[in-house]
C-alpha positions in Angstrom: 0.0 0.0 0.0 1.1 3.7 -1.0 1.6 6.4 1.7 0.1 9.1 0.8 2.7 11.4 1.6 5.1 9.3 -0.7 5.5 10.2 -4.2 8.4 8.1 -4.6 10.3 4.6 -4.5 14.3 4.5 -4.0 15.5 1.3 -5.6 19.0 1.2 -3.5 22.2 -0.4 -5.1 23.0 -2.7 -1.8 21.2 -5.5 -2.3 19.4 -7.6 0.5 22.1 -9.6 1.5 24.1 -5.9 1.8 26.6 -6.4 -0.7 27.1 -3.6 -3.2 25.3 -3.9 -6.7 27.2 -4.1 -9.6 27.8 -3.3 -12.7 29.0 0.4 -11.2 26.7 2.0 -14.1 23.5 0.3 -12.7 21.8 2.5 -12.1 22.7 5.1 -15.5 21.4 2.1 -17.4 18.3 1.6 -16.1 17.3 5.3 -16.0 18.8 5.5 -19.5 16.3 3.0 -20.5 13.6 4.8 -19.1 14.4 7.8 -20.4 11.7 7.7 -23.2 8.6 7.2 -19.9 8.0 11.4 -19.4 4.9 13.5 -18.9 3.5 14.5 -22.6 5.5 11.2 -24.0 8.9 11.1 -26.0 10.0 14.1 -27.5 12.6 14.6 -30.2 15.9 14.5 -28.2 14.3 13.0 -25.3 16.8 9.7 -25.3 19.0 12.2 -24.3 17.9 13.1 -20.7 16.7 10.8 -18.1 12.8 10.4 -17.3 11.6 13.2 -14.7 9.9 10.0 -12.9 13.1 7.6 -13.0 16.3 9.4 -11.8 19.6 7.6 -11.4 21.7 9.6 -8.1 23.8 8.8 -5.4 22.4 9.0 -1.5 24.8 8.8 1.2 27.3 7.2 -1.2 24.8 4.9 -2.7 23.8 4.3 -6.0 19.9 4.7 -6.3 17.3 5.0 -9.0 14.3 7.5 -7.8 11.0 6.4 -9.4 8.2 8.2 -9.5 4.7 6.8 -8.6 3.5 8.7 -11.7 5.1 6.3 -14.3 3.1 3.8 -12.8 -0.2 5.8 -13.6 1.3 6.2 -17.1 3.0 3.3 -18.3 1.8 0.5 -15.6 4.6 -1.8 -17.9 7.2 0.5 -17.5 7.1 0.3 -13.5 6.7 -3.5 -13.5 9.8 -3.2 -15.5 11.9 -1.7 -12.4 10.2 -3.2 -10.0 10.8 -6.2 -11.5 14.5 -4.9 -12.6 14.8 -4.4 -8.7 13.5 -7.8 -7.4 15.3 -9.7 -9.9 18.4 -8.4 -8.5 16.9 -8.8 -4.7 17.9 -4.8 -4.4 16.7 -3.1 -1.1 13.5 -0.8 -2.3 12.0 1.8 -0.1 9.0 3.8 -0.2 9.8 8.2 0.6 9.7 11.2 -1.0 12.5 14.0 -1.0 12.4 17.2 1.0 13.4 20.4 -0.5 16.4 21.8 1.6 15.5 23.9 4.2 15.7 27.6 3.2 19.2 29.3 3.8 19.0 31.2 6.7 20.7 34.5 6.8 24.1 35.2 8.8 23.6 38.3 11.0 
C-alpha cells in the first residue's frame, strides 16, 4: 500500500544480502532505458535526458534510482519493469519522498 505522503520509490544499489550492486553504471542504465517514460510522452531529443519519474543519483554514497509513482499511472509496464528490474536483483526498495532543503537562513 502507498503512503500518501510518498511520491516516490528509491531502488537502492545494496542489495538484501548488503553487498554492493554491480555493474558500477546500474543505475545510468536503467534510468537510460527509461528515459523515453515522461509526462507528454517522447519528445525529439528525449533519449538524451533521463525520465523526470526515473532518476539515477547517489544517496549517502549509494547508487539509487528514484522512481516516480507517476510512471506507474502512465506506463503500468514500465514500472513493473523496475520493479521487476529491482526484485530480480533482490535490491533493497523503499518507499519516501524527498524534501526540499531547508531555506538558507541568513548570517547576521
Amino acid at each position: 500500500m502507498v503512503s500518501p505522503s510518498s511520491q516516490e520509490v528509491f531502488i537502492q544499489g545494496i542489495t538484501l544480502a548488503g553487498k554492493t550492486f554491480r555493474p558500477s553504471d546500474w543505475a545510468e542504465r536503467l534510468a537510460g532505458v527509461m528515459s523515453s517514460f515522461r509526462p507528454g510522452g517522447s519528445q525529439p531529443g528525449s533519449h538524451l535526458s533521463y525520465s523526470p519519474w526515473c532518476v539515477p543519483t547517489v544517496i549517502n554514497g549509494t547508487k539509487c534510482v528514484i522512481v516516480n509513482y507517476a510512471l506507474r499511472d502512465y506506463e503500468p509496464m514500465a514500472w513493473d519493469f523496475v520493479m521487476n528490474f529491482a526484485r530480480d536483483n533482490s535490491l533493497q526498495v523503499a518507499e519516501a519522498c524527498l524534501l526540499p532543503d531547508p531555506p538558507a537562513v541568513a548570517k547576521p
